[in-house]
C-alpha positions in Angstrom: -14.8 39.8 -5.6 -16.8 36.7 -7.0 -13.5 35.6 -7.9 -11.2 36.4 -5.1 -13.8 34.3 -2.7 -13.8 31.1 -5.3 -10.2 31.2 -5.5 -10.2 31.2 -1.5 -13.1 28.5 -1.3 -11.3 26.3 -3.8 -8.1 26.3 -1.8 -9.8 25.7 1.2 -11.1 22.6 -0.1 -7.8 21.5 -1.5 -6.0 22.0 1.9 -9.0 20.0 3.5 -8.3 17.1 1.0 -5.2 17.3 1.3 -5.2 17.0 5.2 -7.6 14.3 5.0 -5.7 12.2 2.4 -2.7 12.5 4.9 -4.6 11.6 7.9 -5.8 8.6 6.0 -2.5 7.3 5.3 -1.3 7.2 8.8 -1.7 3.2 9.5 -4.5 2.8 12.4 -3.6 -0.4 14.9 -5.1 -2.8 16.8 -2.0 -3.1 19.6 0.1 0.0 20.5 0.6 2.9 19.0 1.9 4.9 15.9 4.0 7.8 15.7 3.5 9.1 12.1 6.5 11.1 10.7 5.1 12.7 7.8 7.6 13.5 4.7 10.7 13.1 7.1 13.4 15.0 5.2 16.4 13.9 4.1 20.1 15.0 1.8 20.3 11.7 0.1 16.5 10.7 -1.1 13.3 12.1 -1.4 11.2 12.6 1.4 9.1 10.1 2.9 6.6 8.9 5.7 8.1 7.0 8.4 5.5 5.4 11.1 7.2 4.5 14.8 5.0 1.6 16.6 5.3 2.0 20.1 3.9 -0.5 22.8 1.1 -0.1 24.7 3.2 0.1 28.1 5.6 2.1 26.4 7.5 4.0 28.8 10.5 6.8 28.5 12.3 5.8 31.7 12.9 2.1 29.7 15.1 1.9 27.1 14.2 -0.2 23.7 15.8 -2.0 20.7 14.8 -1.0 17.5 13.4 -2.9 14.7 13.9 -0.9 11.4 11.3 -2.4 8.6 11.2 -2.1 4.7 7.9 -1.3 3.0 6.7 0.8 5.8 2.8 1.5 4.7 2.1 -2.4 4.5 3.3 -3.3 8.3 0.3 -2.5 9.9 -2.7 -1.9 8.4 -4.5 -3.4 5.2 -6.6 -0.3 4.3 -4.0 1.9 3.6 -1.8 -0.4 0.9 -3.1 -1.4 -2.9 -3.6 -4.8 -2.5 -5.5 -5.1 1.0 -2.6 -6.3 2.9 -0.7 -6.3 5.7 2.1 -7.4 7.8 0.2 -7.8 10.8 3.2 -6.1 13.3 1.3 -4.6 15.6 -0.8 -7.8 16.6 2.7 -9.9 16.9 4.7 -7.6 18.4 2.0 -6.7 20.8 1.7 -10.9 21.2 5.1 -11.6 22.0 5.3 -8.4 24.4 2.4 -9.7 26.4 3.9 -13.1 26.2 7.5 -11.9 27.7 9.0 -13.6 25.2 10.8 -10.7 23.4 13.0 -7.8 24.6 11.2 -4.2 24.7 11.2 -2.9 21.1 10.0 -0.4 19.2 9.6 -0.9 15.5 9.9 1.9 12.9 8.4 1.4 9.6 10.1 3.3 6.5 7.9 3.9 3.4 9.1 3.1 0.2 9.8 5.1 -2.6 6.9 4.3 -4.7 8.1 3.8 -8.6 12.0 4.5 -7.2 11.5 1.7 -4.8 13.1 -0.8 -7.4 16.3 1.8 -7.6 16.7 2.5 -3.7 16.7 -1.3 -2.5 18.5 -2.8 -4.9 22.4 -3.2 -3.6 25.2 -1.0 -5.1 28.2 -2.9 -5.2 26.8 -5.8 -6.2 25.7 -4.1 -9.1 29.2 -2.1 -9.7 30.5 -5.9 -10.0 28.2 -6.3 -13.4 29.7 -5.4 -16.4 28.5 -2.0 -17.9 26.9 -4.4 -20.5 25.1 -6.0 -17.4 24.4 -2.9 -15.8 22.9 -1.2 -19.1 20.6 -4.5 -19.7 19.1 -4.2 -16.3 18.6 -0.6 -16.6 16.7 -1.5 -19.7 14.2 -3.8 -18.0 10.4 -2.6 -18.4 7.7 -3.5 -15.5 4.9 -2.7 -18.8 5.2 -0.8 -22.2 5.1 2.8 -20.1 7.5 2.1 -16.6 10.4 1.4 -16.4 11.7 -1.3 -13.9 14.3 0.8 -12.5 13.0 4.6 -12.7 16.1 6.0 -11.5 20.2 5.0 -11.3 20.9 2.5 -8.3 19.9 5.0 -5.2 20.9 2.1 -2.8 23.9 3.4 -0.9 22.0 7.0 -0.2 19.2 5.2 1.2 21.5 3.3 3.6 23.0 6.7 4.2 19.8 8.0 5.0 18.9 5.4 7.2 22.0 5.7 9.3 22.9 9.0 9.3 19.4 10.9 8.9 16.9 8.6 10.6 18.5 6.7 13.5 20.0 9.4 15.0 16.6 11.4 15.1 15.3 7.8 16.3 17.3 7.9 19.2 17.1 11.1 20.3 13.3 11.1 20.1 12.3 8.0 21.9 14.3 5.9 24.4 15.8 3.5 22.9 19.4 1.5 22.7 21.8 2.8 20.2 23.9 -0.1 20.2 24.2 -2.4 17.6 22.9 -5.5 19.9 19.5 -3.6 19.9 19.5 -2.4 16.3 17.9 -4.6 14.0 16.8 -4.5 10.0 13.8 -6.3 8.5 12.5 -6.6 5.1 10.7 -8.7 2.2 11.8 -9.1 -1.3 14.0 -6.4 -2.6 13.3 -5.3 1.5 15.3 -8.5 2.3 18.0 -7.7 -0.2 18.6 -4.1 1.2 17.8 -5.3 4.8 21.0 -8.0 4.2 22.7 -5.3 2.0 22.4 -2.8 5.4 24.0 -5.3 7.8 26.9 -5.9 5.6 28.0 -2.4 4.8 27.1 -1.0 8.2 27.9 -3.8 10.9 28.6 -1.4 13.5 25.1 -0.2 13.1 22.9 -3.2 12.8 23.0 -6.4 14.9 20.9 -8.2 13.2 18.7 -8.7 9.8 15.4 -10.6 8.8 15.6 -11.1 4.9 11.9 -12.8 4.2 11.4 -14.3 0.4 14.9 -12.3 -0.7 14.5 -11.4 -4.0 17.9 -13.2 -5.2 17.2 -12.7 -8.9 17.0 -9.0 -8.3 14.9 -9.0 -11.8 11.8 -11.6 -12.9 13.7 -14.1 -14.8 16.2 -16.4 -13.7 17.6 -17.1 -17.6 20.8 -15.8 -18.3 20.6 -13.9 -15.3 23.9 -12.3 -13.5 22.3 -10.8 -10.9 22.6 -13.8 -8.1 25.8 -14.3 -9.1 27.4 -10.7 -8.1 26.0 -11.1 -4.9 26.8 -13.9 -4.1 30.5 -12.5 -5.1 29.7 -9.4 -2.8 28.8 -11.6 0.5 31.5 -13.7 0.0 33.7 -10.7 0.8 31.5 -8.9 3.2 29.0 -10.5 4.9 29.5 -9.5 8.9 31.2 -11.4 11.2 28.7 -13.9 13.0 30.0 -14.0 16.3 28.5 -10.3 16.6 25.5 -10.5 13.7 22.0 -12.8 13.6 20.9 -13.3 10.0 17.3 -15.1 9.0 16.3 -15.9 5.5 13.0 -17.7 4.3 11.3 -18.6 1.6 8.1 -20.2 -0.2 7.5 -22.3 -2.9 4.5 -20.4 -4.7 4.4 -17.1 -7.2 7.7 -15.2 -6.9 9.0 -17.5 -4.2 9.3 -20.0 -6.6 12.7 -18.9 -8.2 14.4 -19.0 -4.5 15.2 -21.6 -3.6 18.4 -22.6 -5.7 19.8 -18.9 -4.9 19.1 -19.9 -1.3 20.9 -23.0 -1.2 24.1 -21.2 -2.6 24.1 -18.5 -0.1 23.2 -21.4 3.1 26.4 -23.0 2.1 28.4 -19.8 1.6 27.2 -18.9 5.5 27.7 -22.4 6.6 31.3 -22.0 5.3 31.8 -18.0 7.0 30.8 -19.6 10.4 27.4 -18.6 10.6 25.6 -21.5 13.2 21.9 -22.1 14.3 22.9 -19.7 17.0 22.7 -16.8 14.5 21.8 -18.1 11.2 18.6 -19.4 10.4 17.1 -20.5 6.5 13.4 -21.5 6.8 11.1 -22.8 3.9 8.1 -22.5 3.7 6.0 -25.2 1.4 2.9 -23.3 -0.5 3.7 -20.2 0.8 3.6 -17.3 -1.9 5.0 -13.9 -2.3 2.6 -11.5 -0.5 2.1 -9.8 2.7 -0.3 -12.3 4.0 2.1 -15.2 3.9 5.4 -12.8 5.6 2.0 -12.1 8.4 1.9 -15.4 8.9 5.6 -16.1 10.1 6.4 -12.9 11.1 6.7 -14.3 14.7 9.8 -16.9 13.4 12.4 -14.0 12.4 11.2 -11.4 15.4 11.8 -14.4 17.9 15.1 -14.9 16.5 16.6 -11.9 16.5 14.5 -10.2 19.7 13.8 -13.5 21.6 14.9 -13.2 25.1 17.8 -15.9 26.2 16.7 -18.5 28.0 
């Protein structure tokens, strides 16, 4: 009996952890409100939270665009990511609401896949242009002595799959929103940018328009002897969208990661400049001293949202 009730009590206390690990996770904000989809399900990946910020005059008989965002646990709240950061979204979205200077939009943060993060956001065909050589070298590639950089094969292309298929259509048929591509919208930092750019290419019917903050061009930590900028520069020279339907913003700093940018940058500017891309739906911004963190991407997270959701004059 003794044992029956211990068994009971100590499951108990593990569901109560449990519950309250999970209700600490869900991001708390200072401007609107979240949505928290816990675990949303999916064929392609693993499962994983999703948060959906909604404004504060949020209102079903309105219709929204939709901001889709990498990196999903850092977007709005510090206390609930490693390193104390955040992306501040909630405090500029709510800003630039208030202000009437951006179209009504929701924003729907996607978590990452922890240690598989590296795998899921790294482009595909990019990488199917390496040789298997390439490929095997990269797969190689250790963050310490005990992880591996990549802990599973390039997931890329199923986590696109997941997003379009899986989660926008549950997006749009749970809150009011604009399906269109002209309203849809992908956002990310570092290997965020490169899938957020790597989303608007393979699916321009889906996405309007993309913010790639500090793109992590190298794709790996070292720029020597390094293929990886090459191949995609190879791959957007094929498919980067057409720009009289697509908005595309890229920055950078100068300081920590941000450091290696800049040259990769410069290559891909010109490659846009020579597609067609304009300052009516390209923009490259650098940022002097700026470093590769969630503080600095708080800091000019109002740039990309006012290009791509800033109402026309």
């Amino acid at each position: 009996m003794f044992l029956k009730e211990l068994k009971k009590t100590f499951v108990v206390l593990l569901l109560t952890a449990c519950a309250t690990k999970s209700k600490a996770q869900i991001p708390k904000v200072s401007s609107g409100s979240i949505q928290h989809l816990e675990n949303f399900p999916s064929r392609y990946l693993p499962a994983r939270n999703v948060d959906v910020w909604l404004p504060d005059d949020y209102d079903p008989s309105k219709k929204y665009a939709v901001l889709y965002m990498q990196d999903g646990r850092g977007l709005f709240d510090s206390t609930i990511l490693w390193n104390h950061q955040e992306w501040g979204v909630d405090e500029t979205m709510g800003r630039l609401l208030a202000a009437k200077k951006i179209s009504n939009c929701i924003v729907v943060g996607i978590w990452n896949g922890e240690a598989r993060r590296h795998a899921e956001y790294f482009p595909q065909q990019p990488f199917l242009l390496l040789t298997t050589e390439q490929q095997n070298a990269l797969y190689n590639i250790r963050r310490n002595e005990n992880t591996s950089l990549f802990a599973d094969s390039i997931q890329s292309d199923r986590y696109l799959q997941f997003m379009v298929d899986e989660l926008k259509p549950y997006i749009d048929s749970h809150f009011s929103t604009y399906p269109d591509p002209e309203h849809t919208f992908v956002a990310g930092s570092s290997m965020g940018g490169l899938i957020s750019l790597y989303a608007i290419c393979e699916y321009p019917g889906v996405f309007g328009g993309a913010a790639c903050l500090s793109t992590h061009w190298t794709g790996i930590f070292t720029t020597k002897d390094n293929p990886v900028p090459g191949a995609f520069l190879q791959y957007l020279e094929k498919k980067l969208p057409d720009p009289a339907h697509h908005k595309i913003y890229f920055d950078y700093g100068t300081q920590t990661l941000d450091s290696l940018y800049e040259l990769y940058q410069q290559a891909v500017d010109a490659l846009m400049q020579s597609k067609g891309f304009s300052k009516k739906n390209w923009m490259t911004q650098k940022f002097i001293g700026a470093d590769h963190s969630e503080n600095a991407w708080n800091k000019r997270l109002s740039i990309p949202v006012l290009f791509l959701l800033g109402k026309k004059k």
